[in-house]
C-alpha positions in Angstrom: -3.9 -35.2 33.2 -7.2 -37.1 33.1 -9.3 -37.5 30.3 -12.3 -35.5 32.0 -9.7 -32.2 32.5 -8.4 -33.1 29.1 -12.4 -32.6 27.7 -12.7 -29.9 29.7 -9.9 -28.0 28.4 -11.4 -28.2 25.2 -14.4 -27.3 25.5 -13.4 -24.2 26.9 -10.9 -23.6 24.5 -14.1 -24.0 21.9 -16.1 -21.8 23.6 -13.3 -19.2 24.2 -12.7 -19.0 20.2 -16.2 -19.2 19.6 -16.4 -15.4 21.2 -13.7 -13.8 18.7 -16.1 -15.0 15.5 -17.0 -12.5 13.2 -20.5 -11.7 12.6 -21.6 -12.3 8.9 -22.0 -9.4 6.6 -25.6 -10.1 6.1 -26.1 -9.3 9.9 -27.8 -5.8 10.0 -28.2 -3.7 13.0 -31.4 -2.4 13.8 -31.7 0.0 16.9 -34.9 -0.8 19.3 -36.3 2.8 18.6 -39.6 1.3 20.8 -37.9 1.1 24.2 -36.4 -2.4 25.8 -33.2 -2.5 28.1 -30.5 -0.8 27.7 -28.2 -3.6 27.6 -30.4 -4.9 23.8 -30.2 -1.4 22.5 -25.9 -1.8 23.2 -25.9 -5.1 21.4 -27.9 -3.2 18.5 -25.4 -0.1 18.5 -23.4 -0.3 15.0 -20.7 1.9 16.5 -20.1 -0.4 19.0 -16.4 -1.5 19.3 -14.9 -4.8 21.1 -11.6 -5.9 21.6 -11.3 -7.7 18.4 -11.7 -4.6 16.8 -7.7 -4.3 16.7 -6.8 -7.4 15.3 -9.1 -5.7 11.7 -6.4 -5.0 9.1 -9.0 -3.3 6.7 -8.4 -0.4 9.3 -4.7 -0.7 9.3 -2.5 2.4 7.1 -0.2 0.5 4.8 3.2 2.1 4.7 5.5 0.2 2.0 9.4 0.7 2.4 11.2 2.0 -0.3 14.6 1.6 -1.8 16.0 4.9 -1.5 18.7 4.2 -4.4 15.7 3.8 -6.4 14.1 6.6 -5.0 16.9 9.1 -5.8 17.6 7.6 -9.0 14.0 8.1 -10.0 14.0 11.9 -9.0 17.4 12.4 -10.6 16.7 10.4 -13.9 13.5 12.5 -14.0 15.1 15.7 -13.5 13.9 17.9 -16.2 10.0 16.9 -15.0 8.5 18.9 -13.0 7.8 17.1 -9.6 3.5 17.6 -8.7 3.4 14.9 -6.2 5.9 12.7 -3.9 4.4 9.9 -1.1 8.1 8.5 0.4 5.7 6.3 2.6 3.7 4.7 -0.6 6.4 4.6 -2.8 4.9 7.3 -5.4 5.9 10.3 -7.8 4.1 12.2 -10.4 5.3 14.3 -12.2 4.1 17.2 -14.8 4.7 17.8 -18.2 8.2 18.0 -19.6 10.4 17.8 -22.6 13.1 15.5 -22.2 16.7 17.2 -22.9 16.9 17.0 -27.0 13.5 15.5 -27.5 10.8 17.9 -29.1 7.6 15.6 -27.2 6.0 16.4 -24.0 5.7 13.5 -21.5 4.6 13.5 -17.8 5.6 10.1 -15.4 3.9 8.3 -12.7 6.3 5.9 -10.7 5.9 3.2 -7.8 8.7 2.1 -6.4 6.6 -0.7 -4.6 9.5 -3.0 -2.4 12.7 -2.2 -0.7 14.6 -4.5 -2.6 16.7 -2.5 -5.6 15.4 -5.0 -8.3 13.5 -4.5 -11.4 10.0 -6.1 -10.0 10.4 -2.9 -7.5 10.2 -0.7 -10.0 6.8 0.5 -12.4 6.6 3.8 -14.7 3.9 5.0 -16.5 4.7 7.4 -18.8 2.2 9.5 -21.0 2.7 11.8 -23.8 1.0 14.9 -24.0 -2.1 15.1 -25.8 -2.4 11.6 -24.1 -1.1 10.2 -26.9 0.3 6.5 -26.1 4.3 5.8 -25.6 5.3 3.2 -26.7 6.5 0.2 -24.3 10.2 0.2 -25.4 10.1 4.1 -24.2 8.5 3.2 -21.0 11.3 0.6 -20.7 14.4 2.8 -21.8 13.3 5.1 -18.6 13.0 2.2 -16.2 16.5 0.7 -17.1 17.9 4.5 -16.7 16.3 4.4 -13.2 18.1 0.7 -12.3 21.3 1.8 -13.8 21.2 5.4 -11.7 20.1 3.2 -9.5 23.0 0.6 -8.9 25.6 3.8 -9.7 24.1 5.3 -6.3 24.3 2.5 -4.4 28.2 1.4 -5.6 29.1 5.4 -5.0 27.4 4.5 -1.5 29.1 1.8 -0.7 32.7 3.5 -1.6 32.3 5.6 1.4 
């Protein structure tokens, strides 16, 4: 190629990427109220859409994959909760106020099961006793290693098969 198809290139390729830019935030839209063309008054148009618009993530549903060992171990360690809420897609239970089997406290669980991998990092309860009284963290933890273990018995009963 020649250097003057070589430049040319470029430039094109400059002013092609030049046309995907974001406008700043600080831009502000104000529609001509007063008349002028109709092609200004477009330009002006916050509900405008282009192309790009596709490629903006902060539009995008996130859906998070979950273990499902971890998901079943998590309902059935939690068992004598009542179940208010489940999200399979976010990765999310909450659960009412319970008494454990043989405990005399009330507790309610939240729990995000936030990666498919079955791993501890996946895994993140919040318990809270009633009267919102706190639980302590070696409680908190006792019910997360119950979950892994359930957990990894699921997934070696699985595998069996």
């Amino acid at each position: 190629m020649r250097l003057p198809t070589i430049l040319g290139l470029i430039m094109l390729t400059a002013v092609v990427s030049a046309c995907g830019q974001n406008q700043s935030a600080s831009t502000t839209y104000t529609p001509n109220l007063a008349g002028g063309n109709s092609d200004e008054r477009e330009l002006n148009d916050p509900n405008r859409s282009t192309i790009w618009d596709i490629f903006d993530r902060s539009t995008a549903e996130q859906v998070t994959n979950v273990n499902r060992y971890l998901w079943a171990a998590s309902l059935d360690v939690l068992s004598f909760l009542p179940v208010q809420e489940v999200d399979p897609f976010t990765g999310v239970i909450v659960t009412g106020y319970g008494t454990p089997p043989g405990g005399g406290r009330s507790y309610r669980a939240t729990v995000h099961i936030s990666d498919p991998a079955l791993a501890a990092r996946s895994l993140s309860v919040a318990l809270q006793a009633n009267g919102g009284a706190p639980v302590s963290a070696a409680t908190t933890r006792a019910v997360e290693d119950a979950i892994l273990s359930r957990a990894r018995q699921l997934r070696i009963a699985d595998n069996k098969f």
